[in-house]
PASEBA-1860 file (N, C-alpha, C; in nm, 3 decimals):
! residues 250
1> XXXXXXXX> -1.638/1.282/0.718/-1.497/1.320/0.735/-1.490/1.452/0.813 ~ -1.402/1.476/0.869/-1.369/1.553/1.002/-1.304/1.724/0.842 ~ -1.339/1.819/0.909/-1.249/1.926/0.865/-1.090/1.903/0.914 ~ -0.991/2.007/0.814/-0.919/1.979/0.847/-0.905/2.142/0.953 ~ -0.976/2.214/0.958/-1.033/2.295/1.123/-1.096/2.237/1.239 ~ -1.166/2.133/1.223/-1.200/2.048/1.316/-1.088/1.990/1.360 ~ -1.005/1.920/1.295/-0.885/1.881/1.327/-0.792/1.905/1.420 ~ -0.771/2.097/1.382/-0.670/2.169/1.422/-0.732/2.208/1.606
9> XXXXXXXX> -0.854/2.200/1.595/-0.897/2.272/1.774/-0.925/2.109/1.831 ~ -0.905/2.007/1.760/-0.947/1.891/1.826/-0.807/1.869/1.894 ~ -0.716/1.886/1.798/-0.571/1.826/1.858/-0.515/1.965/1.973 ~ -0.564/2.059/1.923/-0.497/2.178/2.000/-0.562/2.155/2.203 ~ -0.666/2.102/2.148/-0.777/2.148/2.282/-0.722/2.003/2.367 ~ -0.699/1.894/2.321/-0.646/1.811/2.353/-0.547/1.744/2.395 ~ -0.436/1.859/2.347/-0.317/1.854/2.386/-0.340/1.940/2.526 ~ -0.390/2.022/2.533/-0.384/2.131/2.679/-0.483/2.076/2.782
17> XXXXXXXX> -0.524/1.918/2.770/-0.652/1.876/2.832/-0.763/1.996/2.852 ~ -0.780/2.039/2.756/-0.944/2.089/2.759/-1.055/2.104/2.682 ~ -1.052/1.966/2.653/-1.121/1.874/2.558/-1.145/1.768/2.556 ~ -1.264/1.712/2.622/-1.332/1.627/2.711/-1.341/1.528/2.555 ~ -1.339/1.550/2.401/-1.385/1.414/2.306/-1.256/1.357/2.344 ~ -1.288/1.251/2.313/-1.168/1.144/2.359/-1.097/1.140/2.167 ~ -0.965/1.125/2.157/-0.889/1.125/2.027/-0.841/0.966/2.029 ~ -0.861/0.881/1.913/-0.847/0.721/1.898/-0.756/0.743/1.746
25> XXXXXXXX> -0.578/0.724/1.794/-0.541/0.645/1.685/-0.513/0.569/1.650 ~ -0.563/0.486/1.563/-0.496/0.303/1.504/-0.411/0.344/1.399 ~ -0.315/0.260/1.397/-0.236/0.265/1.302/-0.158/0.079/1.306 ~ -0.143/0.082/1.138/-0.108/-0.066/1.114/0.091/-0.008/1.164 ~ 0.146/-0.159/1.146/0.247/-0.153/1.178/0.320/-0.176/1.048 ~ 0.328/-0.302/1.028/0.436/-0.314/0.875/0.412/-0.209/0.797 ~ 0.560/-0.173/0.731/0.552/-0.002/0.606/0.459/0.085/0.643 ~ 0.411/0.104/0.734/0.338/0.207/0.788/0.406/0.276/0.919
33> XXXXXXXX> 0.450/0.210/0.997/0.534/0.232/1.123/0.637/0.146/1.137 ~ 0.658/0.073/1.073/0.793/-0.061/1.073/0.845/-0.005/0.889 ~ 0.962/0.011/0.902/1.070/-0.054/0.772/1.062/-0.169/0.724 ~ 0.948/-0.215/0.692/0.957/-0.404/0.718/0.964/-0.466/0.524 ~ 0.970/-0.401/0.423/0.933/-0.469/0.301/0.839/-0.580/0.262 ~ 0.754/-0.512/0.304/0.608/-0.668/0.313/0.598/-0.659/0.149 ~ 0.615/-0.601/0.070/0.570/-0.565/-0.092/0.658/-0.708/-0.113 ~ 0.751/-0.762/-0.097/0.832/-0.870/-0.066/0.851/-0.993/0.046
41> XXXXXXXX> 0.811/-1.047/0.078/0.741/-1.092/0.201/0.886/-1.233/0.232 ~ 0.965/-1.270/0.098/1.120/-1.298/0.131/1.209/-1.202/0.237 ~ 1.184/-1.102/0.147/1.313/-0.987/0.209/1.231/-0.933/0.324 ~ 1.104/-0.955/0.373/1.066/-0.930/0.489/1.099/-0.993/0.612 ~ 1.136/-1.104/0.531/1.120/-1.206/0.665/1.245/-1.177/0.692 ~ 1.368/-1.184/0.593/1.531/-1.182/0.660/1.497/-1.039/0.690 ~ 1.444/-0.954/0.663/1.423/-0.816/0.773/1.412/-0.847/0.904 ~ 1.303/-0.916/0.965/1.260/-0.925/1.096/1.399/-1.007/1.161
49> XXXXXXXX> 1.480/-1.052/1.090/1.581/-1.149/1.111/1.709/-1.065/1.170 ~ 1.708/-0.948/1.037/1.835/-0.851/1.101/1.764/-0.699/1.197 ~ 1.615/-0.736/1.232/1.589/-0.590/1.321/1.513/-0.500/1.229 ~ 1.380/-0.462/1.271/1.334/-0.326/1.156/1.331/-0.269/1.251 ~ 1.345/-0.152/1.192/1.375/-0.014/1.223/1.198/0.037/1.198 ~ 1.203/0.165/1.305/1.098/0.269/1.270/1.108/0.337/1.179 ~ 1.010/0.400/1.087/0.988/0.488/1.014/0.986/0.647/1.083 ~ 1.080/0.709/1.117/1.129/0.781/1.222/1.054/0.925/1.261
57> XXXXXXXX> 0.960/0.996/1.089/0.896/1.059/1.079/0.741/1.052/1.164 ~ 0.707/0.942/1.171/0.568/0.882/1.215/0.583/0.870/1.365 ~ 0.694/0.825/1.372/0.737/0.816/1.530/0.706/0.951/1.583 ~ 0.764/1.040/1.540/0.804/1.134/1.599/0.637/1.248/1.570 ~ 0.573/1.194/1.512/0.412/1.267/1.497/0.390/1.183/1.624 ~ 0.374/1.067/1.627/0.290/0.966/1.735/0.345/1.045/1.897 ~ 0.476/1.058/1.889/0.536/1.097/2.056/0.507/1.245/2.043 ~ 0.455/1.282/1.970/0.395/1.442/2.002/0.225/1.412/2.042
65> XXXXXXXX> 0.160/1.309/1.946/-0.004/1.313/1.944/-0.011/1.250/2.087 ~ 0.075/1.159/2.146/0.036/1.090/2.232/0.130/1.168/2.356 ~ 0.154/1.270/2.384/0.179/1.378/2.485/0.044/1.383/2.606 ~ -0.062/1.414/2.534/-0.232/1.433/2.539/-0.284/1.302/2.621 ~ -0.316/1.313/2.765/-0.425/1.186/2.844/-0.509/1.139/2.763 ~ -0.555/1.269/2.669/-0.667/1.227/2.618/-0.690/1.118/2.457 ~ -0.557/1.118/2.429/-0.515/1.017/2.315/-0.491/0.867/2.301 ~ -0.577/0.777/2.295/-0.532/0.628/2.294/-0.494/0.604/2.178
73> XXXXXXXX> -0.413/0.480/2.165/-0.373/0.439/2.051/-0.424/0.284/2.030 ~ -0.401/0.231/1.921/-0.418/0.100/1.916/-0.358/0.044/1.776 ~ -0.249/-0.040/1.800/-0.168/-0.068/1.636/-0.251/-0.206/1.583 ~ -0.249/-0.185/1.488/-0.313/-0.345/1.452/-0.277/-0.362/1.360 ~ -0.206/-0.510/1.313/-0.124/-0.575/1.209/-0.208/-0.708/1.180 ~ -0.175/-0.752/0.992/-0.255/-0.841/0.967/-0.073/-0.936/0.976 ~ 0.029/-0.919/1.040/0.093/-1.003/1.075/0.100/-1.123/1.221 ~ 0.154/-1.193/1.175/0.110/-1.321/1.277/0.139/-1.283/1.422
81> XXXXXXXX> 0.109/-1.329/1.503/0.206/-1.290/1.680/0.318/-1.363/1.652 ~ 0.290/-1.495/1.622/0.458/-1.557/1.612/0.608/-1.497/1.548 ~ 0.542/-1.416/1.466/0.661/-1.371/1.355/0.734/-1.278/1.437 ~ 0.641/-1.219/1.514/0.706/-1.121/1.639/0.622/-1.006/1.703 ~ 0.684/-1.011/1.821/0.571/-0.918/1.881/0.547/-0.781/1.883 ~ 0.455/-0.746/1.823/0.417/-0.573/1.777/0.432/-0.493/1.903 ~ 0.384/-0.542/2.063/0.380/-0.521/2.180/0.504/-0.466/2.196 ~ 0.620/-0.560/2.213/0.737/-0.550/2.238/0.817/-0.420/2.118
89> XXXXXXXX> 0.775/-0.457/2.030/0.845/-0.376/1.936/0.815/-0.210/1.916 ~ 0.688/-0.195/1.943/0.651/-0.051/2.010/0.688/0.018/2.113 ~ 0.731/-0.076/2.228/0.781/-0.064/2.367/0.948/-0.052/2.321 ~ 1.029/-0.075/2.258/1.128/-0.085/2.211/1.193/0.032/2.186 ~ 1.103/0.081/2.061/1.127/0.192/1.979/1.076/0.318/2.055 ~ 1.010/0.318/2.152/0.961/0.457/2.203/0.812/0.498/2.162 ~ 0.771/0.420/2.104/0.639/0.439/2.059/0.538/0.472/2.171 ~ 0.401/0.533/2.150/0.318/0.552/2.248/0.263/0.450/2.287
97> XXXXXXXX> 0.263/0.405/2.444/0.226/0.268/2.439/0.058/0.246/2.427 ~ -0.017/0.133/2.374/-0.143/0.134/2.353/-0.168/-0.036/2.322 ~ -0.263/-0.056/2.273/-0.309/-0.162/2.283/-0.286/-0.227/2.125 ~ -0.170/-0.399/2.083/-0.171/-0.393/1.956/-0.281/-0.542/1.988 ~ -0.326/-0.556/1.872/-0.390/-0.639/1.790/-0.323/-0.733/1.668 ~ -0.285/-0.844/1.694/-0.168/-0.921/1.587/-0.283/-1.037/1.497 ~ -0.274/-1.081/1.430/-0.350/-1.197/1.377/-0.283/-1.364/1.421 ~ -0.373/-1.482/1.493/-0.339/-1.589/1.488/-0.368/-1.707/1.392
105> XXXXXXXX> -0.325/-1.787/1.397/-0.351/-1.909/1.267/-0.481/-1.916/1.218 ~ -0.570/-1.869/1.325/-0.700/-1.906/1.260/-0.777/-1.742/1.250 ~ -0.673/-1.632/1.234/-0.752/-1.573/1.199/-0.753/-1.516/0.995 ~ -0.811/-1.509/0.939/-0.798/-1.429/0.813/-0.764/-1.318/0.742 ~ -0.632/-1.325/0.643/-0.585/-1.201/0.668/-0.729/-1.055/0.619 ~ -0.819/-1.078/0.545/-0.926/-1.033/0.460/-1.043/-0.993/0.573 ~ -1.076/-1.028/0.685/-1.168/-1.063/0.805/-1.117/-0.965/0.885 ~ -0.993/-1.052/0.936/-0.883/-0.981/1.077/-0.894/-0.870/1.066
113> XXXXXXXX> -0.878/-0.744/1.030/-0.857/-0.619/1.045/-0.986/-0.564/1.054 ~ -1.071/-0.576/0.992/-1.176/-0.508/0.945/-1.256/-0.532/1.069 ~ -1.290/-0.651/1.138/-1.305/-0.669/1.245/-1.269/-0.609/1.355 ~ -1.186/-0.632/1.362/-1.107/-0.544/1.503/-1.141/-0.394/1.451 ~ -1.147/-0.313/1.359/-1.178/-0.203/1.353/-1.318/-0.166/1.408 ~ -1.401/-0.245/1.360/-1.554/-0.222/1.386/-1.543/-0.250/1.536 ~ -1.483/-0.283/1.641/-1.492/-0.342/1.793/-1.401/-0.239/1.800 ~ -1.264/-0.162/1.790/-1.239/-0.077/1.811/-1.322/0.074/1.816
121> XXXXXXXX> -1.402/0.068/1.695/-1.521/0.224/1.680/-1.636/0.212/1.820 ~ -1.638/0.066/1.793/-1.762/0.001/1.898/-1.765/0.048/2.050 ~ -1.612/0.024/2.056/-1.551/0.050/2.213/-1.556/0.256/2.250 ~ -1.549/0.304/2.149/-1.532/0.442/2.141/-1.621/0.547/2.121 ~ -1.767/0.522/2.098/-1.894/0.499/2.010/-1.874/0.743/2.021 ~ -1.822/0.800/2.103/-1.848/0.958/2.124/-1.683/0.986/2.064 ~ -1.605/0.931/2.055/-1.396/0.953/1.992/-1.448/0.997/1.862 ~ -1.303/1.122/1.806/-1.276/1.132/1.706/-1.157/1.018/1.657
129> XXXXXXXX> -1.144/0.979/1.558/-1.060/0.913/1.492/-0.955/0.948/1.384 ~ -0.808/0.884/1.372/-0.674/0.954/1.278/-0.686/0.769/1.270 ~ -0.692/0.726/1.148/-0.634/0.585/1.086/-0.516/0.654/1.068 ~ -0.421/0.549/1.065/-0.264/0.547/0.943/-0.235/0.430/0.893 ~ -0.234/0.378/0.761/-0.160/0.287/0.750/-0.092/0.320/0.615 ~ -0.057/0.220/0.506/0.019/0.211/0.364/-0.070/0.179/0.281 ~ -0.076/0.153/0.132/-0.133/0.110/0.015/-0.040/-0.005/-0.042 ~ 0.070/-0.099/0.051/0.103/-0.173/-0.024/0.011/-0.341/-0.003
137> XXXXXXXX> -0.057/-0.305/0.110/-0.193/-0.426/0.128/-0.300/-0.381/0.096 ~ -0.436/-0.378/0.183/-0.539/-0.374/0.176/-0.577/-0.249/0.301 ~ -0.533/-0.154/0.359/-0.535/-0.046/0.468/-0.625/0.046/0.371 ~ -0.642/0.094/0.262/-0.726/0.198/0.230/-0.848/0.134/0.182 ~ -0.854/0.006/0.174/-0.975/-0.063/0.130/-1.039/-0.039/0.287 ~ -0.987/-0.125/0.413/-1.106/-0.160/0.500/-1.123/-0.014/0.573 ~ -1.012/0.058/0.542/-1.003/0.208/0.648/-1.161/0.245/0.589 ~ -1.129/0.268/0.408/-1.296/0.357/0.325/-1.421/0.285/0.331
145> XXXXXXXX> -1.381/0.123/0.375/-1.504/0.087/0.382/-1.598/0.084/0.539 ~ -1.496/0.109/0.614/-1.507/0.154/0.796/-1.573/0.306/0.773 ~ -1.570/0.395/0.712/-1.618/0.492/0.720/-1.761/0.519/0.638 ~ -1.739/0.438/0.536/-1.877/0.437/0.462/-1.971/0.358/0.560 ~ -1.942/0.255/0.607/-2.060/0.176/0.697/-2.070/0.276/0.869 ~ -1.972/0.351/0.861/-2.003/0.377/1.020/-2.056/0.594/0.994 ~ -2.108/0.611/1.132/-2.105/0.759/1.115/-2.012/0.850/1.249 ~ -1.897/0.847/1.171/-1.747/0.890/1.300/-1.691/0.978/1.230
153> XXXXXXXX> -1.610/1.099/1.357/-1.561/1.199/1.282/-1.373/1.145/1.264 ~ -1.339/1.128/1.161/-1.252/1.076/1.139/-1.162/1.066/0.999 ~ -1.021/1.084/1.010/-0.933/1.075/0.870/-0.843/0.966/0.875 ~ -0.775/0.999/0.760/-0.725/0.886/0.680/-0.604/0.890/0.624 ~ -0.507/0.858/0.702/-0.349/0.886/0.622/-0.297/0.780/0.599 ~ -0.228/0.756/0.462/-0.199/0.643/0.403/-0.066/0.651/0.320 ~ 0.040/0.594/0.410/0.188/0.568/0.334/0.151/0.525/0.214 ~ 0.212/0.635/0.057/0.220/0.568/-0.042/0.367/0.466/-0.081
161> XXXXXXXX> 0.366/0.379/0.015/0.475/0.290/-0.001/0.498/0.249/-0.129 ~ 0.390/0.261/-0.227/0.433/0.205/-0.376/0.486/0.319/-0.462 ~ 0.460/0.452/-0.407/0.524/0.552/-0.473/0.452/0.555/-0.620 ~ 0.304/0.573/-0.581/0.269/0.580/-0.764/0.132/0.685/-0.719 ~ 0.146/0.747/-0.603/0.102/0.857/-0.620/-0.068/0.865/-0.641 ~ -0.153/0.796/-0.525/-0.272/0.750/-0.566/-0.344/0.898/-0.524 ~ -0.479/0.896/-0.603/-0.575/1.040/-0.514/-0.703/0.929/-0.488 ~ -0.748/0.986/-0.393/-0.899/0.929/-0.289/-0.921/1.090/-0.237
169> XXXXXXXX> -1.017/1.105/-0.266/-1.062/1.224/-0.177/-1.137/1.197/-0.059 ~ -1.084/1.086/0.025/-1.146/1.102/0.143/-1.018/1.019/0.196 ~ -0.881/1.004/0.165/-0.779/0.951/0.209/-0.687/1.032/0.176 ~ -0.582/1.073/0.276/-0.443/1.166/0.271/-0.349/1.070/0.225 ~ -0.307/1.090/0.132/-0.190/0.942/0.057/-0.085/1.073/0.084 ~ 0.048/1.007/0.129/0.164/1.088/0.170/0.294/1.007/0.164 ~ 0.375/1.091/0.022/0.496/0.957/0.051/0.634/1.002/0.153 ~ 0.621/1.097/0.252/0.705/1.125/0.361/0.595/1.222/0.436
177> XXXXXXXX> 0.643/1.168/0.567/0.536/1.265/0.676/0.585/1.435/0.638 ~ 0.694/1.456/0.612/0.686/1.647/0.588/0.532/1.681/0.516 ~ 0.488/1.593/0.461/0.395/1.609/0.372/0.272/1.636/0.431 ~ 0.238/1.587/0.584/0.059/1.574/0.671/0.113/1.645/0.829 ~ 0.278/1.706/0.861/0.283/1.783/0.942/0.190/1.892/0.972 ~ 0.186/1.966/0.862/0.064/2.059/0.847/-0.099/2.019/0.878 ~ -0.129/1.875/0.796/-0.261/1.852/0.809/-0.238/1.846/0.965 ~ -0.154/1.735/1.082/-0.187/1.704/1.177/-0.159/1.803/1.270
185> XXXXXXXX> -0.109/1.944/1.260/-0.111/2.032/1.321/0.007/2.047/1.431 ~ 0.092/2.001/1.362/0.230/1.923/1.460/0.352/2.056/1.506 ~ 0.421/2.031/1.576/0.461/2.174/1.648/0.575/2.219/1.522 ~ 0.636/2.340/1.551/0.722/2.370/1.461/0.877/2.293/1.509 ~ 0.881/2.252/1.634/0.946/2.162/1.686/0.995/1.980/1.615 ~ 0.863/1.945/1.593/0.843/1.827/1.547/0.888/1.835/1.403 ~ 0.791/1.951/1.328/0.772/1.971/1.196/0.891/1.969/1.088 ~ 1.057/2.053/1.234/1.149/2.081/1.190/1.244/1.955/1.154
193> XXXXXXXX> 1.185/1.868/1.285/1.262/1.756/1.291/1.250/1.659/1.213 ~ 1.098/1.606/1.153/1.109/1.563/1.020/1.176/1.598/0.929 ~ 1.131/1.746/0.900/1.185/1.839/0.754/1.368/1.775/0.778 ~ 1.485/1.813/0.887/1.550/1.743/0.854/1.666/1.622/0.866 ~ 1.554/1.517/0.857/1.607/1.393/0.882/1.634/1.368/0.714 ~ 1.750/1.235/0.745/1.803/1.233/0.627/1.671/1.151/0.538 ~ 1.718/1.147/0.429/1.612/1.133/0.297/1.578/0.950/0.329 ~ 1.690/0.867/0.336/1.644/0.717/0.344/1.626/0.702/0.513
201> XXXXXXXX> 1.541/0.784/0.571/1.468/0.756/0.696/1.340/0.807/0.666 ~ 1.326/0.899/0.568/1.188/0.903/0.519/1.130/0.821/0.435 ~ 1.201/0.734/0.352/1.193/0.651/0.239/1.317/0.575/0.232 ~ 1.267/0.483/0.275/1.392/0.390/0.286/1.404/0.360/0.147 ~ 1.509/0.314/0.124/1.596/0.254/0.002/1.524/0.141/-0.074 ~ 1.497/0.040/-0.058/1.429/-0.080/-0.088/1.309/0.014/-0.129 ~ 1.195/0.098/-0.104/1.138/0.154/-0.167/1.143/0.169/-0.300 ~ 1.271/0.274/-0.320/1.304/0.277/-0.464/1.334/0.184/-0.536
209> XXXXXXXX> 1.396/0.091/-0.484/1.427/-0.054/-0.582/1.302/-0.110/-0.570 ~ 1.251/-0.119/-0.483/1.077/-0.182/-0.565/1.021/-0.126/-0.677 ~ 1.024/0.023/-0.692/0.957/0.101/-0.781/1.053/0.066/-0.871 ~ 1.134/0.070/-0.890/1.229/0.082/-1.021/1.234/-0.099/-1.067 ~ 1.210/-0.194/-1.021/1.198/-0.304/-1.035/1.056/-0.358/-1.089 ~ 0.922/-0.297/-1.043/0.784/-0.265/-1.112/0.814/-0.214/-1.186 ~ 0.855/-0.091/-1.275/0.872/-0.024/-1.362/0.935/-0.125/-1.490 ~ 1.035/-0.213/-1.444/1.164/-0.280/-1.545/0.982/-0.379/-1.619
217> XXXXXXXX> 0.970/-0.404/-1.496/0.878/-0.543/-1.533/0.787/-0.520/-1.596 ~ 0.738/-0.332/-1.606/0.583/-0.371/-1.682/0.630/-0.268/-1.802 ~ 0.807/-0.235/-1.866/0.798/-0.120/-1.928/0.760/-0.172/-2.141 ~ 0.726/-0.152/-2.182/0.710/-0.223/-2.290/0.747/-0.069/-2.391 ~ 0.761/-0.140/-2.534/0.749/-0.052/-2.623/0.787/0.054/-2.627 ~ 0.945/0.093/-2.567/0.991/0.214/-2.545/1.148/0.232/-2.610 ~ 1.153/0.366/-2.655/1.275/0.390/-2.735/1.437/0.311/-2.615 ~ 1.409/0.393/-2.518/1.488/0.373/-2.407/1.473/0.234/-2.343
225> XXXXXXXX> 1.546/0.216/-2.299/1.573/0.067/-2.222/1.490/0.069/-2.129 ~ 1.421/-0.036/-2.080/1.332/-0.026/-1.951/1.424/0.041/-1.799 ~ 1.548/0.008/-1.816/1.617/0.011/-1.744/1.658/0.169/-1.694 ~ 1.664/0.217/-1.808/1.669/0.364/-1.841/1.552/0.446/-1.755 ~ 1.461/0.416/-1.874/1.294/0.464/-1.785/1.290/0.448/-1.657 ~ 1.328/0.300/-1.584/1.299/0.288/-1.450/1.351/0.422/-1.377 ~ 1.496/0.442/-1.427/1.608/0.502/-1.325/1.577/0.648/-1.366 ~ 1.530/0.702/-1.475/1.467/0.815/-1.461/1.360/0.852/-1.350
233> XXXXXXXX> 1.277/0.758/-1.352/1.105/0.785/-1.313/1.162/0.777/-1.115 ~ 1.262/0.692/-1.075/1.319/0.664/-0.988/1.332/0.822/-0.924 ~ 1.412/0.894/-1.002/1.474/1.026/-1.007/1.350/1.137/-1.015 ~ 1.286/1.144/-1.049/1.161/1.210/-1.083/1.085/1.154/-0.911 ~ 1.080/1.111/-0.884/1.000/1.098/-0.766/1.055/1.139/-0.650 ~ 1.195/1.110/-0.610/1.316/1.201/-0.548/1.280/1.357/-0.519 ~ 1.276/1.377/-0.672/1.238/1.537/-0.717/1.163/1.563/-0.620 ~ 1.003/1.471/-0.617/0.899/1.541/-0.599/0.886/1.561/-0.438
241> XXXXXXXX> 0.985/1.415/-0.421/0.884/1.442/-0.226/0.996/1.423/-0.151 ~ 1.129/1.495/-0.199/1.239/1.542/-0.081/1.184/1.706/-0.049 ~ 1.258/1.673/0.094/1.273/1.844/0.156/1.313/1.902/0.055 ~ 1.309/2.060/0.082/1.375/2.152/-0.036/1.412/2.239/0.066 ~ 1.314/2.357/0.062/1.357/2.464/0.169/1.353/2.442/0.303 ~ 1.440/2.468/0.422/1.450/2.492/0.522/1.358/2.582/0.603 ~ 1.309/2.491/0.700/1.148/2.603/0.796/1.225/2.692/0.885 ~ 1.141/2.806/0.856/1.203/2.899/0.991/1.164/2.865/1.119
249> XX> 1.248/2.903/1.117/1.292/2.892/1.315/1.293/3.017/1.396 ~ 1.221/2.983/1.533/1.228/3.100/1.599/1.328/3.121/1.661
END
C-alpha cells in the first residue's frame, strides 16, 4: 500500500506534469459513480428506466484527478452492455473519458471483474494505482484480493453504500467523499464544493430507506418497535457523516 505522503507528491507532481509514473484509476460504476440502487436490483432497473444520476461528489474528485495527461482511467461494471452503456453514460455526465469494461452473457459476474483487473495491472506493469468502488457487491473482495496477489503501489476507496460502517485496514470505506478529500489531496476549490452540496447528493435517499428497512428486518427482542430503532439508528448516521463546519476560504 502506497503512503498517504506518497500519495500527496504523486498527485501533486502529476498534476503539474512533472512526474513521469503514470497514475491508473478504475473505478466501478453502479453506487459507486451511478445513483443506481443495485442493493435492489427491481428498483434498479425502473432506475435505469427514469435516468441515474451521478454521485456528484466523485464526479467532481474524478474532473480534478483527470486534469493531469498523466492520469488514465478505466470504469468497469459487473453490469451487462445491454442494460446500458457505461461509455455513453460517462460521456454524458462529464466524466473523464477512459476506457469502460461492461460484462456480456457469457461473461461471470464472480470471474468478470477480477479479470479485467489483473489485464488492467498487466497493461500498466511501472503505474501507481486509486481503485474506487462500494461494499454493496463484491468491489472490496476482488480490489484486497488484487493487491495481495500483485506487488503495486496502490489504494482503495470504497462507498459504504450499506452505511454500517466497515474497517479494513488496507481499504478507505467512506460514506460521503468530504470524507477522502483530504486523503486524495483535492484542491480547496473542489474540497469546498463537495463540503457544500446538498446532503441527498451525497447520499441519496433510497440509501437510508435501505438501511432503515435492514434494520426493521433483522431487529428482534427490543423494548422499542423495530420501527422506532430503525428511525433512530437512521438519524444517528445523519449525525455522523453530514457536513458540519464550513472550510475556510481564501
Amino acid at each position: 500500500m502506497i503512503s498517504k505522503l506518497t500519495l500527496f507528491f504523486m498527485l501533486f507532481f502529476s498534476a503539474h506534469g512533472l512526474f513521469a509514473k503514470e497514475l491508473v484509476i478504475v473505478s466501478d460504476l453502479d453506487e459507486t459513480l451511478k445513483m443506481a440502487n443495485v442493493e435492489y436490483k427491481t428498483k434498479a432497473a425502473l432506475k435505469l428506466i427514469a435516468g441515474v444520476k451521478p454521485y456528484e461528489g466523485l464526479k467532481a474528485i474524478f474532473k480534478e484527478l483527470g486534469q493531469s495527461n498523466e492520469v488514465k482511467f478505466y470504469y468497469l461494471s459487473n453490469s451487462y452492455i445491454f442494460t446500458y452503456s457505461g461509455k455513453i453514460w460517462t460521456q454524458k455526465h462529464g466524466l473523464p473519458a477512459g476506457t469502460v469494461y461492461q460484462r456480456c452473457l457469457k461473461d461471470k459476474s464472480d470471474t468478470f471483474k477480477p479479470k479485467k483487473l489483473r489485464e488492467i495491472v498487466a497493461a500498466h506493469p511501472d503505474a501507481s494505482f486509486i481503485f474506487f468502488g462500494d461494499n454493496i457487491e463484491r468491489d472490496p473482495k476482488f480490489y484486497g484480493e488484487l493487491l495481495a496477489e500483485s506487488n503495486i503501489d496502490a489504494r482503495i476507496f470504497i462507498r459504504d453504500a450499506r452505511l454500517i460502517f466497515p474497517y479494513d485496514p488496507q481499504i478507505t470505506h467512506y460514506q460521503t467523499e468530504e470524507q477522502i478529500t483530504d486523503d486524495l489531496n483535492m484542491s480547496l476549490q473542489t474540497s469546498t464544493q463537495i463540503h457544500d452540496m446538498e446532503f441527498n447528493k451525497l447520499v441519496p435517499t433510497y440509501l437510508l430507506k435501505n438501511l432503515k428497512k435492514r434494520l426493521i428486518e433483522t431487529c428482534k427482542n427490543s423494548k422499542e418497535t423495530c420501527i422506532e430503532v430503525a428511525e433512530k439508528r437512521v438519524q444517528e448516521v445523519i449525525e455522523l457523516i453530514k457536513p458540519t463546519a464550513k472550510l475556510a476560504r481564501d
